[in-house]
C-alpha positions in Angstrom: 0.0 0.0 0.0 2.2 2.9 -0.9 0.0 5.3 1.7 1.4 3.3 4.8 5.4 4.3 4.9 8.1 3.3 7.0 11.4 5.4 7.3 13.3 3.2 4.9 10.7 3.8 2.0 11.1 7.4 2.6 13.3 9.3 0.4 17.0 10.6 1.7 17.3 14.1 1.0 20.6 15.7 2.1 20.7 19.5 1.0 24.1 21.4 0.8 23.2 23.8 3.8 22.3 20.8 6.3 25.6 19.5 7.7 26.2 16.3 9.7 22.3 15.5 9.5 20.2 12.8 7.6 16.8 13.9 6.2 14.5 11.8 5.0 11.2 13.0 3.3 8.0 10.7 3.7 5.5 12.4 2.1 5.4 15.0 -0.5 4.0 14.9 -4.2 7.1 12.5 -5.5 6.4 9.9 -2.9 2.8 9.7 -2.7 1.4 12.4 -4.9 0.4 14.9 -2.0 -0.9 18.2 -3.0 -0.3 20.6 0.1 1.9 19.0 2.5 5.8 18.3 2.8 6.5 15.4 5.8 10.0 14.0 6.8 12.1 13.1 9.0 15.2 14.4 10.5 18.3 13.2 12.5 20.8 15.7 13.5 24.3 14.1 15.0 25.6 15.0 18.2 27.8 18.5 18.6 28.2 18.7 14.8 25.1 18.6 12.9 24.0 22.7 11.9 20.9 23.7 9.1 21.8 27.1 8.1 19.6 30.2 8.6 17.2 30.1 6.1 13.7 31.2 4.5 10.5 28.8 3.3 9.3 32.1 1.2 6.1 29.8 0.4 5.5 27.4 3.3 5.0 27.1 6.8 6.7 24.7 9.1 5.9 22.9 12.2 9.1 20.9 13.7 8.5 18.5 16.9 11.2 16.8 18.2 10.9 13.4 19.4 14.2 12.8 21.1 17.4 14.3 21.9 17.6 18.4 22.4 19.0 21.1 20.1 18.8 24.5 19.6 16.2 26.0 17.7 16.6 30.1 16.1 13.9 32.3 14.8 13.8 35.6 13.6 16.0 37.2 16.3 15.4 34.1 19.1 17.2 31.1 20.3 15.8 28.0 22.3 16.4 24.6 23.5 14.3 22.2 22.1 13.7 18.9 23.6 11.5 15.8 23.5 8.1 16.7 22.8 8.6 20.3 21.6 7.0 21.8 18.8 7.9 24.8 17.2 5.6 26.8 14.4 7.7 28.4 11.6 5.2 31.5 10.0 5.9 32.0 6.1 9.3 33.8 5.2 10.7 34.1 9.0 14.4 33.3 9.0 15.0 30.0 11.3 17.7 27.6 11.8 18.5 24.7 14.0 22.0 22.9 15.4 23.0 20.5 17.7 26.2 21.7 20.2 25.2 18.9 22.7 26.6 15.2 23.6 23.8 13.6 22.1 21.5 13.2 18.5 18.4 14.9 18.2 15.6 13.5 16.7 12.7 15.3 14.6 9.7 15.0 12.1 8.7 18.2 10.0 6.0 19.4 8.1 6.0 22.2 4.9 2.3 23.5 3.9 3.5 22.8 0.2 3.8 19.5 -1.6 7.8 19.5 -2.1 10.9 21.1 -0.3 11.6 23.1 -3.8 7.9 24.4 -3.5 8.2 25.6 -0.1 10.7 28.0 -1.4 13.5 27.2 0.4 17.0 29.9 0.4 19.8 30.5 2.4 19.9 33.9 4.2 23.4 34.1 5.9 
């Protein structure tokens, strides 16, 4: 049934500005033809793993982390994220995420569009 996915029929998606991390995208219009959402997975390693402030000009995001803790910016702001956080991301707001602690950090995210180009993803630093 391609609707029910586990991690390793999801798609690995490394991207240039995500260092030391494994992403791997679930859902999206590729894997199952979704219209409006972007779904994946993300594993950022322990004191090394960095994504790069950045935009989603076209999306929002929601992050959640389901284990480990990491530091999560936006806009202007820095926070520790740990199991069972969520964070929203509004449209366009500059956000970035990296892992300085002894431990990896576990996450799922969503994009309101139906692929990570879509979402209208660039670098801002």
């Amino acid at each position: 049934m391609k609707y029910l996915l586990g991690l390793a029929d999801g798609r690995n998606e490394p991207i240039k500005d995500l260092d030391n991390a494994k992403r791997v995208v679930l859902v999206d219009k590729d894997t199952v033809g979704a219209e409006d959402i972007t779904f994946a997975y993300c594993k950022f390693e322990a004191k090394t793993a960095t994504h790069k402030k950045h935009i989603h000009k076209a999306a929002e995001e929601v992050i959640y982390i389901l284990s480990g803790k990491g530091i999560s910016g936006l806009v202007d702001t820095e926070v520790e994220m740990t199991q069972g956080d969520t964070m929203f991301v509004p449209r366009g707001a500059v956000h970035w995420f990296y892992n300085p602690f002894d431990a990896p950090v576990e996450m799922l995210f969503v994009y309101t569009r139906s692929s990570l180009q879509s979402a209208g993803y660039r670098v801002v630093e």
